[in-house]
C-alpha positions in Angstrom: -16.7 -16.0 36.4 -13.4 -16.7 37.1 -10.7 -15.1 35.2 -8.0 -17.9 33.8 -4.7 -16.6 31.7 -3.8 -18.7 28.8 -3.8 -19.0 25.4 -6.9 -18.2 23.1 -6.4 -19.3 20.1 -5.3 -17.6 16.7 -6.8 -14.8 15.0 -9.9 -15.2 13.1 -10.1 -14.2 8.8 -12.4 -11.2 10.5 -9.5 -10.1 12.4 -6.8 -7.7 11.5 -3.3 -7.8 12.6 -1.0 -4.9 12.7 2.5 -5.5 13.3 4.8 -3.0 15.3 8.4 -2.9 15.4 10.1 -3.3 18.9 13.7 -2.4 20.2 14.3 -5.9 19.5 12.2 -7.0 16.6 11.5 -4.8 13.3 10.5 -5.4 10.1 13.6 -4.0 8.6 15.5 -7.1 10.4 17.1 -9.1 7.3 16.9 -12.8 7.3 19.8 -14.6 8.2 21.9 -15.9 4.3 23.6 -18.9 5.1 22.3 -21.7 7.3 24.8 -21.2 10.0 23.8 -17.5 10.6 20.5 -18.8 10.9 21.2 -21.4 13.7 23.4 -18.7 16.1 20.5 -16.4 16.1 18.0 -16.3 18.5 15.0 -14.1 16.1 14.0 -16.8 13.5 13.1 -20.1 14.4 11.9 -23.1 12.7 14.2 -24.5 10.0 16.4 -22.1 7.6 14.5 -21.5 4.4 17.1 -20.3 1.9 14.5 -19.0 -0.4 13.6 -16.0 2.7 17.7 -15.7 2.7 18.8 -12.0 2.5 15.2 -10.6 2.5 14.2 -7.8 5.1 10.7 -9.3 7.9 8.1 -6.7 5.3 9.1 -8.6 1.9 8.5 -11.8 3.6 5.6 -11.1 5.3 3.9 -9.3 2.6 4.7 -11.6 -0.1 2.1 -13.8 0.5 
């Protein structure tokens, strides 16, 4: 079989995920508070959600 690189899908609900900070990203990163911060960034992207505004990567992740 021939090996192709690419993408294979998302995780599965039998999957866990761990999360590990980087040099670049960690989960003590704050989210950007005004909208402005938010579009000279390069970490978040997506539209800015002013409800996430202030709040460090682990209260947002984990609030779910």
């Amino acid at each position: 079989m021939m090996y192709t690189p690419g993408n294979v899908g998302g995780p599965t609900p039998c999957v866990e995920v761990k999360l590990q900070d980087t040099d670049d990203y960690k989960c003590s990163d704050v989210y950007p508070t005004t909208k402005d911060a938010f579009e000279t960034q390069v970490s978040f992207k997506g539209e800015f959600d002013p409800e996430k505004a202030g709040k460090k990567m682990r209260e947002i992740i984990y609030e779910k």
